[in-house]
N, C-alpha and C positions, 0 to 999 in steps of 0.2 A: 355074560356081560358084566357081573358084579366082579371080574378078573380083571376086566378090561378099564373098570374104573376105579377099582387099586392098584393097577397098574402106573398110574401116572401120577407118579411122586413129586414130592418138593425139589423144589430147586434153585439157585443164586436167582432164577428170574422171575418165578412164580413167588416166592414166597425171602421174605424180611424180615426179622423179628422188630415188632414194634416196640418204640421208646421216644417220649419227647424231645430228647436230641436234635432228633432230624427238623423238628418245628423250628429250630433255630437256622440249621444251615437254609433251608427254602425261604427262608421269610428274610434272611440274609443277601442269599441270593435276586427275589425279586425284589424285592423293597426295601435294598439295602441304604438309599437314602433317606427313606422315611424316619420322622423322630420317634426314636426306643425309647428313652426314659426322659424326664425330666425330675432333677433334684434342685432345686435352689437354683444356684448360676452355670448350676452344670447341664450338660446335655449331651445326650449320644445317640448317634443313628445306630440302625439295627446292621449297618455293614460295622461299622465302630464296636457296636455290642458282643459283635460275633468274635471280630478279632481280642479283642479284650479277655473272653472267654478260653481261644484259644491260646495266648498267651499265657495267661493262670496255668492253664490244663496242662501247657508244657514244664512250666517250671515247677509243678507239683509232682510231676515224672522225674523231672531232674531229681525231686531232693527224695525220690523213694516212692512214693504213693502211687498204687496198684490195683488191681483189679480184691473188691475185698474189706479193703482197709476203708477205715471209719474216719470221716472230715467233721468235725464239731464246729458251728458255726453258730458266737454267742453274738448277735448284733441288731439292731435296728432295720425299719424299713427303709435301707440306703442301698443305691446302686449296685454293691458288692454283697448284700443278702442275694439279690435280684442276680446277679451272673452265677455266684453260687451255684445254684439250681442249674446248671449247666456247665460249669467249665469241672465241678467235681464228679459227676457221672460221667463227662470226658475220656477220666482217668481211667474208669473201672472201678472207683473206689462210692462209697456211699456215705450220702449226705446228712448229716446229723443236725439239723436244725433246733437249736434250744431255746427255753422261753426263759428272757430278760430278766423277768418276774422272781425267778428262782431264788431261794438261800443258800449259801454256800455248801453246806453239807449234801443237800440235794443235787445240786451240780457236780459235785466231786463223785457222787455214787453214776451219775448217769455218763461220767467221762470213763470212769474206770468201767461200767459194766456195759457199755458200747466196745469199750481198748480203742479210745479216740488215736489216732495217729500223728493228726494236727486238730488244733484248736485255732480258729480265725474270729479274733473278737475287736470289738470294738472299745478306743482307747477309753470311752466313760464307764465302762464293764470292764476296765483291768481291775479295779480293787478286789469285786467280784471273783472275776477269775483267779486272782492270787490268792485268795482268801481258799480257794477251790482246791488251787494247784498245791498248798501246804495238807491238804488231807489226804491224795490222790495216791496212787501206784503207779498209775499210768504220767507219764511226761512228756506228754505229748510236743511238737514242735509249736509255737506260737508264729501266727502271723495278728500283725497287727493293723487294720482299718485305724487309721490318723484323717478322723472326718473335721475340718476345720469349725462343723455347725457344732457341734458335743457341746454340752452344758459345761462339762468340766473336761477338764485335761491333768487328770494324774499321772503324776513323773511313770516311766518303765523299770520296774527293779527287777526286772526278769531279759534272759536276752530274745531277743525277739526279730523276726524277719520282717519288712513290712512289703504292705499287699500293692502298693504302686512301683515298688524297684521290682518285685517279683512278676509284674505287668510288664514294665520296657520290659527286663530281660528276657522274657519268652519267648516264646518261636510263635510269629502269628500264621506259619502255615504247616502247624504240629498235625499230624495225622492222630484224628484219636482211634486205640483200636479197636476193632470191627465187635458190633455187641453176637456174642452167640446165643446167647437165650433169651427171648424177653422176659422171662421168670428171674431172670439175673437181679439180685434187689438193687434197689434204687437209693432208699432213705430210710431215713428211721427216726422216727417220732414217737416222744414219750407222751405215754397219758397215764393219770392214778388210777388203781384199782383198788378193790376196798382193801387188801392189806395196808395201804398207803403208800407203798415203795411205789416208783413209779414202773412200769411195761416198756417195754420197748415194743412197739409195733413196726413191720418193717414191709415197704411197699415194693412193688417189683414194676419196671419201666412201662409193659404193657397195660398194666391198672390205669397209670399217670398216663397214656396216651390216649386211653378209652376216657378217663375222668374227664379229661381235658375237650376230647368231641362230646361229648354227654351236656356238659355245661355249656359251649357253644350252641348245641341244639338246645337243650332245655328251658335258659336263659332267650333265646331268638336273640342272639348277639349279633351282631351287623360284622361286616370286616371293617379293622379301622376305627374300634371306638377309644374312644379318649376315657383309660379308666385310671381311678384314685386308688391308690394298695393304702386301704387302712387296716384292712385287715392283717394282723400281724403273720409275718412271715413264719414265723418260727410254729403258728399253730396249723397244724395238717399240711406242711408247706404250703401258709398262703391261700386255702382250702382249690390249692390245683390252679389256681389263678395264675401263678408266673407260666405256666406253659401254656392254659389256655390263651392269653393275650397275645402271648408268641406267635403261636399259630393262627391268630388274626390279624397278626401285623400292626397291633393297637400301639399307640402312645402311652405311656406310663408313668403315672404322676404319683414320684414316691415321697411317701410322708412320712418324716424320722418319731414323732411323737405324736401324738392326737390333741386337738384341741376345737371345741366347738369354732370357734372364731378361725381358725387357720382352716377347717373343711371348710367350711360357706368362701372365704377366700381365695382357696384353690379353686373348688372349683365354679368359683367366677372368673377367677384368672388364665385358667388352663382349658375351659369349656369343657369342661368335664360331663359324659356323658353318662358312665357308668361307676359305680362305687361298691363295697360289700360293706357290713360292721353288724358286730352282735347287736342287739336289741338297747344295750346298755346303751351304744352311741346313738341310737337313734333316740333315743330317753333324754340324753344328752342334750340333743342337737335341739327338741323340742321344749327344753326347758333354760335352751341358753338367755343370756338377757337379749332382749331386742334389737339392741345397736349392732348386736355382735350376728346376729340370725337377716339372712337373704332369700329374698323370696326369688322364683323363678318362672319366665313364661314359657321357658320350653320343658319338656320331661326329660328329669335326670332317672334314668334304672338304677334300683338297689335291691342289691340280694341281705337277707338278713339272717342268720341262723344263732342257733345256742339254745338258750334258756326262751319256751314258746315267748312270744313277744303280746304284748298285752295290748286287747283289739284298740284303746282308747292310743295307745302311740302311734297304732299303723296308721289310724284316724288322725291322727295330729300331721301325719310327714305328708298330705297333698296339699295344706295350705304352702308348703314351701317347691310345689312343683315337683317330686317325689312320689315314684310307681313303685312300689316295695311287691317284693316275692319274696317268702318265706320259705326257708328250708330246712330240711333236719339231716344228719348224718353224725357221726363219729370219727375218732382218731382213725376205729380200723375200720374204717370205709373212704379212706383218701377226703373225710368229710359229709359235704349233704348226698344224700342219698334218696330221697324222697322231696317233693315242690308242690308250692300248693298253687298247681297250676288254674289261674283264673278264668270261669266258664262264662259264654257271652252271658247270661243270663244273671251274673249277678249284677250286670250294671243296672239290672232293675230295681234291686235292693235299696233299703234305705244305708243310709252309710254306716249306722250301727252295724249293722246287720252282716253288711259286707266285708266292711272293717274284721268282724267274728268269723266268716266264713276264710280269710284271708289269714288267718294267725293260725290253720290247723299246720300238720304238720303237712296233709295232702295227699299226694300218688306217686309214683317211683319213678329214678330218673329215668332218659334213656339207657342207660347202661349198666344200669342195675334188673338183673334178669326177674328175678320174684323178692314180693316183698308180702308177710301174712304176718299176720297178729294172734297168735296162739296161746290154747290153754297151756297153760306150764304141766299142768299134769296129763293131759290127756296127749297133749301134741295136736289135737285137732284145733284148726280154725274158728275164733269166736265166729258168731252173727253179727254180720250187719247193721247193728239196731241201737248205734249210740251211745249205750251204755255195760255190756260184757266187756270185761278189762280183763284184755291178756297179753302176752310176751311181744315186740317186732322182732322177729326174724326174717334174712334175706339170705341170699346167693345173688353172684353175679360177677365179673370180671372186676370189676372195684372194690374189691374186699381185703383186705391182708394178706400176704404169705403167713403169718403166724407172729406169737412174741417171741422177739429175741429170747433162747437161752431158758425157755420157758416152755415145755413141752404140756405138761399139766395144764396149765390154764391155756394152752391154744387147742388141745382136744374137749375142753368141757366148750371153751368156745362155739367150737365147729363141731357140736353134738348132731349127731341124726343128718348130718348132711348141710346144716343149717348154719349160718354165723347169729345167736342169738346176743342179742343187745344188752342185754338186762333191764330196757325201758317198757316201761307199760303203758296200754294206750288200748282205746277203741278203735271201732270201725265205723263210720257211719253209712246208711242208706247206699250215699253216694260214693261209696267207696275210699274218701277220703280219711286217711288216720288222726288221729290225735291222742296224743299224748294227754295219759293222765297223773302220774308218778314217776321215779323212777329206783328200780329195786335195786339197784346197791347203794344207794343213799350217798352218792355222787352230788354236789351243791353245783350248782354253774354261776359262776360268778362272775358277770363280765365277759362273758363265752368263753372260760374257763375253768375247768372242772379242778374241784379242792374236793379231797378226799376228807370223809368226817373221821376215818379212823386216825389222820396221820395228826390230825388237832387232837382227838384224844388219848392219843398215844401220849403228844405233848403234855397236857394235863392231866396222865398221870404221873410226869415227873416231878410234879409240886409236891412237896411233904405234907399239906393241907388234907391233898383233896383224898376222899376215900371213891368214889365213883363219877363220873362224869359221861358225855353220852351227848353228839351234837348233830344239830339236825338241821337243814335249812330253813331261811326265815325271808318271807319277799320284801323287797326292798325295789323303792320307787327308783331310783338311780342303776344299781346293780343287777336286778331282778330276783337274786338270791343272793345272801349272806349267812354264813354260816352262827349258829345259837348255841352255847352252850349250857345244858343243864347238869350243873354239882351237885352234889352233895358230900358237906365238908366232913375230916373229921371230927369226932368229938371234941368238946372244946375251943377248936381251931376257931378264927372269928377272920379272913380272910376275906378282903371284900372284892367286886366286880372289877374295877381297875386296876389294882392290883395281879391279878389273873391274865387279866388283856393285856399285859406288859410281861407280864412271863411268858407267853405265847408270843408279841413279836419279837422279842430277844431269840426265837427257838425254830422261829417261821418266817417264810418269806409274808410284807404286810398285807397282800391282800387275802391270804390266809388264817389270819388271826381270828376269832369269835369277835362279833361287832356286840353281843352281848352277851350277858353272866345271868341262869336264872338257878338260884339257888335251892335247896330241898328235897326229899327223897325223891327217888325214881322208880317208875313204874315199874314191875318185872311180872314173867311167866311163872309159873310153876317149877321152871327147870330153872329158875335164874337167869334168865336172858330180858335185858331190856326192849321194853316195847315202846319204840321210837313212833310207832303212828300215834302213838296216844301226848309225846311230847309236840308233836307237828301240832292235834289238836290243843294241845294246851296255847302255843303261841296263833292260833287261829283264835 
């Protein structure tokens, strides 16, 4: 019998390899008049969206781009982020989505060490990008988004294709060709590690299709919700959001920049249902002035992830009508990866209580297969009991193929079978994790992670400083901001502003140290600073 049932192999009809692609043509196909996106005074049904997509996808074949090749996409959450994620896996080629935020030398290294093939930026990110493209190897082809909302409109001193003639001219019934692997990658998203340089992490089409049902179940999304993209695209694509929406056939209310006053607006004006934003926006949103802040009698859903969220804001967002779920994951987990799924019985809670129980990190998604908290040294699984702090690691189909071009650090990664995190946290009773640290000394700032070595790499380029050594510092807005502690050298008299202006001249600004504490630094026996004892100092 066990012949008989290896016997019956794959085939065109049994078996497909999965990728979210296909979420476009079906939601295309039956709810091709339902409204896809709304931006400002624009709007597009999801038959519109499709064609749109396929147009791109053709005329990106036209000018060479292949199964392979790297699309760099520096832009906003507009329309043309949003098809992105679909008319460039099209191609066969893989989607490079970058973060805004960047300084130009960092851009230049993540254009060259992807070999971007095109670059599609948007015309308020041209200085950006030229500033990028004068350090670069790679020259890549430019396509230019000419958004008429852009703050600024700087001339073109480069030549450049732009992304609406490359739309007419398209073929809207391009064939794109057939995926053969769903292991085929899909994207590639940078995130820092403690060197500073940033990783390439690079996702494969089947993750993005499991992430995408994971979050539909996980979330209990409805079909058809009316969701806000504030969360920026450029981070974990979106955290999987443009294709889960897709695949619900939702409406899409894209927001170019963030502003307390413009989310309460949207969505009052869009009926917004569903939204995501790190913790930061929610901090935001709770501390806007009054005028600016709407209350609501229906329940709007919000996913929140990044830097844990502090139970006194998750407590502030129901006077506004606002059901928050908490999540945690990473760049190389397509994102959250664990939800701090709510039991009936906390509604018995008082609201402190609740509020506390609701900011853990929680229990694993569906599509995430195992998730444990282990000793680092042992490998075995902490207890249960609240307080033993050790490793998260998982497995599961939403995991990374590995870093680009990085073999070293994708095998310490994927030790023992494992993708370990480098974050620390317990177990509780009820099985839910929380996060207590986390061990590469990673700051999240904004649900953006800034590396502390790549700040003090910067400080040590001042002729001042003889040691420096920076650690994150909580902040009521941010959640975390990064602190610098010097020690100058002899002599030298160099004060704290001074400092903080040689780092944003060196750094992108949300990067910068928000403070300077001066004086010797703790160290081991071997010479190695011991940064928990600075964490205690600003505590």
């Amino acid at each position: 019998m066990k012949e008989a049932y290896e016997a019956l192999a794959k085939n065109p009809a049994n078996y497909v390899p999965l990728t979210p692609i296909s979420f476009l043509q079906r939601t295309a196909e039956i709810y091709g008049e339902r409204e896809a996106i709304i931006y400002g005074t624009r709007r597009y049904s999801w038959r519109q969206c499709y064609e749109r997509c396929l147009r791109m996808a053709s005329s990106l074949t036209e000018l060479g781009i292949g199964k392979g090749d790297t699309v760099a996409v520096l832009a906003f959450n507009t329309p043309e982020m949003f098809e992105a994620h679909f008319f460039v896996p099209m191609t066969g080629a893989v989607l490079n989505t970058i973060n805004t935020r960047l300084d130009a030398e960092t851009l230049a290294y993540i254009l060259d060490f992807g070999e971007a093939k095109v670059l599609i930026v948007d015309r308020e990110l041209l200085p950006l990008a030229q500033k990028a493209l004068q350090q670069t190897k790679q020259k890549p082809l430019l396509i230019l988004i000419d958004d008429e909302t852009a703050l600024q409109k700087p001339d073109v001193e480069l030549e450049v294709k732009h992304y609406e003639e490359l739309i007419i001219s398209g073929d809207p019934e391009f064939s794109c060709p057939p995926l053969e692997d769903e292991w085929q990658a899909l994207s590639l998203n940078y995130t820092s590690g403690t060197t500073g340089k940033p990783k390439g992490v690079v996702y494969h089409h089947r993750g993005a299709y499991l992430m995408s049902m994971g979050t539909a179940a996980g979330w209990e999304l409805p079909n058809h919700p009316r969701y806000l993209y504030c969360v920026p695209m450029f981070h974990c694509n979106g955290w999987c959001h443009v294709w889960t929406m897709t695949l619900l056939a939702a409406t899409v209310v894209c927001m170019r920049a963030f502003s307390p006053k413009l989310l309460f607006d949207l969505l009052e004006r869009h009926e917004v249902t569903h939204f995501a934003g790190a913790p930061v926006v929610l901090n935001m949103l709770a501390n806007a002035p009054p005028e600016e802040q709407k209350h609501f009698e229906r329940s709007i859903k919000v996913m929140t992830a990044g830097a844990p969220p502090p139970p006194k804001v998750l407590e502030n967002m129901t006077k506004f009508g606002f059901e928050v779920m908490h999540t945690y994951g990473l760049t190389e987990t397509y994102g959250h990866i664990l939800l701090s799924a709510p039991q009936a019985e906390w509604k018995t809670k008082s609201e402190d209580r609740r509020a506390e129980l609701l900011s853990r990190q929680g229990v694993r998604f569906p599509t995430m297969e195992e998730v444990k908290v282990i000793d680092p040294q042992t490998q075995v699984p902490v207890p249960a009991d609240g307080n033993t702090i050790g490793e998260i690691v998982m497995r599961g189909n939403t995991t990374m193929k590995g870093y680009l071009n990085n073999e070293k650090a994708t095998a310490e990664a994927f030790s023992g079978g494992w993708f370990h995190s480098g974050d620390l946290a317990v177990v509780h009773e009820d099985g839910y994790i929380q996060i207590k640290d986390r061990a590469k000394d990673i700051i999240i700032s904004g649900g953006e992670n800034i590396s502390s070595v790549e700040i003090e790499n910067v400080l040590y380029q001042h002729p001042d400083i003889n040691e420096a050594a920076v650690v994150a510092m909580q902040d009521e807005t941010w959640g975390e901001v990064p602190c610098a502690f010097v020690e100058l050298k002899t002599g030298k008299n160099t004060d704290a502003q001074q400092l903080i202006e040689f780092c944003t001249e060196r750094l992108a600004r949300f990067k910068k140290p928000k403070k300077i504490i001066f004086g010797p630094l703790p160290k081991t026996a071997t010479g190695k600073i011991q940064k928990h004892e600075l964490r205690g100092r600003i505590k």
